[in-house]
Structures are given as structure tokens and as C-alpha cells.
C-alpha positions as CSV (number, residue, x, y, z in Angstrom):
1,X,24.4,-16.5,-26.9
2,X,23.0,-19.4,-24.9
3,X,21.5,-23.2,-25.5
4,X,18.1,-22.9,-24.7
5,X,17.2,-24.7,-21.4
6,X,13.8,-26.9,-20.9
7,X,10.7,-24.3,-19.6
8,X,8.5,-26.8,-18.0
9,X,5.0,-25.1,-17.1
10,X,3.4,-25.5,-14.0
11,X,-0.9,-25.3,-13.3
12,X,-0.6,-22.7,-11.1
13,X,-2.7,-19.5,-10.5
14,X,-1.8,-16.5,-13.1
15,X,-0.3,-13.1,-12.8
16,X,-3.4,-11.3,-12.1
17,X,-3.9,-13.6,-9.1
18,X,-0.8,-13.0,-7.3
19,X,-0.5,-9.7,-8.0
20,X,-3.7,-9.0,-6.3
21,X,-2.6,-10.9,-3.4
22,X,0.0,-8.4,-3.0
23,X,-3.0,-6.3,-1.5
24,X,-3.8,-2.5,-2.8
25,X,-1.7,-1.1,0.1
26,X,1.6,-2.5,-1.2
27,X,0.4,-1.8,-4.9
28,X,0.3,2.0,-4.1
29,X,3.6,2.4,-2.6
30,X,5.1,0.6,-5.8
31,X,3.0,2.8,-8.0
32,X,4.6,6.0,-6.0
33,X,8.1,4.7,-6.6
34,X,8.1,3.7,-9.8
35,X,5.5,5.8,-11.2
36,X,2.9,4.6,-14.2
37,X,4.0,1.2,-15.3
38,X,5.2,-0.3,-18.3
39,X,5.4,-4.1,-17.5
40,X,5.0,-6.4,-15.2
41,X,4.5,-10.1,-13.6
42,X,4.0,-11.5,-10.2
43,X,4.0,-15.1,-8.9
44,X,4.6,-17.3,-6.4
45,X,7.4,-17.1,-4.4
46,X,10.3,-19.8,-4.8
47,X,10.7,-20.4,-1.3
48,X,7.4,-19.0,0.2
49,X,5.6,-20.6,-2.4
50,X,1.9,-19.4,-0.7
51,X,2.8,-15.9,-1.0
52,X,3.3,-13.8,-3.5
53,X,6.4,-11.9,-5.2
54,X,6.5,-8.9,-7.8
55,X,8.6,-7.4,-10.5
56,X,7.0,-3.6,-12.0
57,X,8.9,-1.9,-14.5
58,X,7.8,1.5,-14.1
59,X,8.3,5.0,-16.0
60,X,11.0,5.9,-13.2
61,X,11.8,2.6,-12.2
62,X,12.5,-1.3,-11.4
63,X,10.6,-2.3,-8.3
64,X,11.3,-6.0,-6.8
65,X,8.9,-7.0,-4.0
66,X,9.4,-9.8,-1.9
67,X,8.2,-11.5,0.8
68,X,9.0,-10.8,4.3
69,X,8.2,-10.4,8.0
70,X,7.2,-7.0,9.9
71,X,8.5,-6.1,13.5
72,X,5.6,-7.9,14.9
73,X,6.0,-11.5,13.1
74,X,3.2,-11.2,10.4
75,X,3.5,-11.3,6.2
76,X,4.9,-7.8,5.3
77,X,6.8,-6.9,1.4
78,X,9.6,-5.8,1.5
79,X,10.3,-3.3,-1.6
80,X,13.5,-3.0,-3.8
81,X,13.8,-0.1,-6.3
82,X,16.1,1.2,-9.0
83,X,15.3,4.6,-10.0
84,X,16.1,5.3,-13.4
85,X,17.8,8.5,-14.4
86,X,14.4,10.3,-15.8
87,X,13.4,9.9,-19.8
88,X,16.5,7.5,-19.9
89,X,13.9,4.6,-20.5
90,X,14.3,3.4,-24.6
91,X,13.3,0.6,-26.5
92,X,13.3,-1.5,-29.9
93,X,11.1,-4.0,-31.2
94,X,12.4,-7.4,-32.3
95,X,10.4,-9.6,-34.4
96,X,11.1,-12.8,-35.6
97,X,9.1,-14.9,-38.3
98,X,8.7,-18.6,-39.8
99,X,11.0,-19.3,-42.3
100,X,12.2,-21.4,-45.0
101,X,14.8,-23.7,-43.2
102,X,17.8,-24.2,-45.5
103,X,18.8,-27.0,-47.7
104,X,22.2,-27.0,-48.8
105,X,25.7,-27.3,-47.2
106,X,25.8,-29.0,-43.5
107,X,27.0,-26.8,-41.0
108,X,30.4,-25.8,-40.6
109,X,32.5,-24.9,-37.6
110,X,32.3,-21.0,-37.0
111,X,28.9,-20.8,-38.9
112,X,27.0,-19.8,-35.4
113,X,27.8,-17.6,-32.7
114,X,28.9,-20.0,-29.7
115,X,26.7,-20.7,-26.5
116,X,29.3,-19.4,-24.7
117,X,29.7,-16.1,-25.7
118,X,28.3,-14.8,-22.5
119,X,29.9,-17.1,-20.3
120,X,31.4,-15.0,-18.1
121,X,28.4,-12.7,-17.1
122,X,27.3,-14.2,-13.4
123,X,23.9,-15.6,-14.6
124,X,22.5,-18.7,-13.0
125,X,21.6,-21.8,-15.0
126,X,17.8,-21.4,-15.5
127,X,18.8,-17.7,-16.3
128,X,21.2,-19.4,-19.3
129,X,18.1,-21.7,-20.0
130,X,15.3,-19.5,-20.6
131,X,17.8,-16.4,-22.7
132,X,18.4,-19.5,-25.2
133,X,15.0,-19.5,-26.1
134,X,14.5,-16.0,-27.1
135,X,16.1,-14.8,-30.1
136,X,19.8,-14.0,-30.8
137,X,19.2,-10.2,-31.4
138,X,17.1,-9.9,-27.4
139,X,19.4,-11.8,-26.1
140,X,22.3,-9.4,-27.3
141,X,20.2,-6.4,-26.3
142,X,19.4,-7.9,-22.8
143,X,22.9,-8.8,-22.3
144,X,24.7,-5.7,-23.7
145,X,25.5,-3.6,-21.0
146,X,27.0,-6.1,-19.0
147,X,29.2,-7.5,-21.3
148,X,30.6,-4.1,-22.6
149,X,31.5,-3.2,-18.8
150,X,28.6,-2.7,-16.4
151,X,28.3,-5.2,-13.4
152,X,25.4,-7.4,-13.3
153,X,23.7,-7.7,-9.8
154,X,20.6,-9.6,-10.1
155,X,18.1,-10.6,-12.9
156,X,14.9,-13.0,-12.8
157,X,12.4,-14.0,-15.5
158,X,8.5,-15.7,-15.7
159,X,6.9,-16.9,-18.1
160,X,3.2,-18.4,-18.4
161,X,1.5,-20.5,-21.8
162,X,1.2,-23.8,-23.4
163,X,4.4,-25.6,-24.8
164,X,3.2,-23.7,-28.2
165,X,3.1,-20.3,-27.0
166,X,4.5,-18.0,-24.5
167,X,4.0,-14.7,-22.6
168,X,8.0,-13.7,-21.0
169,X,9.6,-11.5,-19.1
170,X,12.5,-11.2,-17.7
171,X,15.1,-8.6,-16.3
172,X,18.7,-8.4,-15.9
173,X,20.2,-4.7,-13.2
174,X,23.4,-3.7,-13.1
175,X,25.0,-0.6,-11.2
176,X,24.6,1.7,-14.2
177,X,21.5,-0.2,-16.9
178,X,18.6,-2.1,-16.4
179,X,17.4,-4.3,-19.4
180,X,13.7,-5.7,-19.2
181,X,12.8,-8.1,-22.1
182,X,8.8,-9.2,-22.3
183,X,6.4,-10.4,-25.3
184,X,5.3,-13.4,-27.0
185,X,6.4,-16.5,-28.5
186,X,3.9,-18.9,-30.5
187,X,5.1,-21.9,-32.9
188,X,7.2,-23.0,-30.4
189,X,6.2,-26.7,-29.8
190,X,7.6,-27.3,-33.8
191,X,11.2,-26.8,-35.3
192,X,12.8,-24.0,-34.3
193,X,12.7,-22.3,-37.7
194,X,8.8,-22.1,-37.5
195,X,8.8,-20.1,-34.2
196,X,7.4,-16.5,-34.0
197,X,8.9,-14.1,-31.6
198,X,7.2,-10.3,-30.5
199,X,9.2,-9.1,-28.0
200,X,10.0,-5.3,-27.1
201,X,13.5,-5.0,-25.5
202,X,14.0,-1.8,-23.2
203,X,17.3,-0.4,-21.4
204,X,17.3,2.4,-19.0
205,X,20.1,3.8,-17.1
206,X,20.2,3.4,-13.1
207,X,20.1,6.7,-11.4
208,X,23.3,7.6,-8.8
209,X,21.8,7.1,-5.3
């Protein structure tokens, strides 16, 4: 498990504007790829902050699309996907509620998993940051593949909200699994034991190209 890192919130156009920035051309050559889809976000690009980027997790895939520039020197997308092996796409719900917070004995050494359990996957700092806000059972199932033996390439996340609640996403690929994490958070401005979590964790396995 991780500590969970500071999300700071920027006022910045939403989803739904970036996405449509991506124009309807680009839209219907992820829609071909990845087929009907499941989730999603879209934002503005770290670097190339005036143009947009987009992650779709689809029926038969994980598209990435990022800015780039055609033969000619103009805005083009380039477009990443990880076709999934087909019907290999599962889920499970994890829900958290408010609860009591316990008086009694102070903590003891050993009582809690340790931040560093997944230490040695290859995930950046923010990556760290924004898993240690999510609950310890998503975090597990996000992280599971790759720490029982498939290599992580890439993952990414976004979240949008107040500093009470939260829509997330995020992704982590490997050579064999993709894991795609999104939902809601709300109670989060208050102690950590009156948080609410509905998130839907999904795995599927990465196709042999």
C-alpha cells in the first residue's frame, strides 16, 4: 500500500471539453479499436497543456491518445492501443463506508500493512500519491498483477471534484494485464474514517501482438 499524496485541484475545463477537442475524426478511429467503451477521461496535456490527451477503456481495449505532429507540421494524435484478449475484461465492486473510528489500544507496530509494500513496482511519485488515497482493497486489485510477476510499463490517472469529493481514474498496463480503477470518493475533506469510496476495479488480459 501507499501514503496518500496531496491532489491539489486545478479550474480548468472538464472531461467533456477536451475530449471534444479531440475532434469526431480521432474519436471514431478509437471507437474502431477499442470498440464500445467502458470508461474514460481526457484532459489537458502535461506538456502541451493547450491540447488535449485521452485515455478510453474499451470492450476490446486500452487506447492512449496523445498529442503529436503530422508529416506536414500541424496538430495530429497519435493513438496507442492494447487489445485485450476478447471477453477477458472482469470486474468487482469495492465499496467503502463511514465508520465508527476506534477507541481503545494505540497503535502497535505491525498493526497496518506498510507504505512500502509496493515499493518496488516502477511507479512515479504522483502515481504513489494518488493509489494512497483510494482504498487498501483497489489498491491491491490495481496493483496485483504486477507484483505477482507481470511487468508494469506505463500507468496514468485524473481526477476532477472539490476537496470533499472525487470522480478517479486511473490505469496501470503491463505486457500480459491491464488494471483500470474509476468511481467516486465523497467525505473526503474530514477524517479519514468518514470517507466513502464507489469504485469498480477491472483487469483484462493483454492480447499477444
Amino acid at each position: 500500500m501507499h501514503d496518500a499524496g496531496v491532489l491539489g485541484l486545478a479550474d480548468r475545463p472538464g472531461r467533456d471539453h477536451w475530449w471534444a477537442q479531440l475532434g469526431p475524426a480521432v474519436r471514431e478511429r478509437i471507437a474502431a479499436r477499442v470498440g464500445p467503451t467502458v470508461e474514460w477521461w481526457a484532459d489537458c496535456h502535461s506538456v502541451h497543456v493547450r491540447r488535449p490527451h485521452a485515455v478510453v477503456l474499451g470492450e476490446r481495449g486500452l487506447a492512449l491518445c496523445t498529442p503529436t505532429v503530422n508529416d506536414r507540421g500541424g496538430p495530429a494524435q497519435a493513438l496507442t492501443v492494447l487489445p485485450f484478449v476478447p471477453a477477458s475484461l472482469r470486474h468487482a465492486v469495492v465499496v467503502t463506508r463511514p465508520r465508527r473510528r476506534r477507541v481503545g489500544r494505540p497503535a502497535l507496530p505491525g498493526d497496518a500493512p506498510s507504505a512500502e509494500t509496493s515499493a518496488d513496482l516502477p511507479l512515479s511519485g504522483r502515481m504513489r500519491g494518488f493509489l494512497g488515497n483510494l482504498p487498501a482493497e483497489a489498491q491491491a486489485r490495481a496493483q496485483w498483477p504486477f507484483a505477482n510477476g507481470d511487468v508494469l510499463d506505463r500507468s496514468d490517472f485524473h481526477y476532477s471534484g472539490t476537496q470533499d469529493t472525487l470522480d478517479v481514474w486511473c490505469y496501470l498496463a503491463g505486457r500480459r494485464w491491464v488494471t483500470f480503477v474509476s468511481g467516486n470518493g465523497s467525505g473526503l475533506s474530514g477524517p479519514a474514517h468518514r470517507a466513502s469510496w464507489q469504485l469498480v476495479c477491472r483487469r483484462a488480459e493483454v492480447a499477444r501482438r
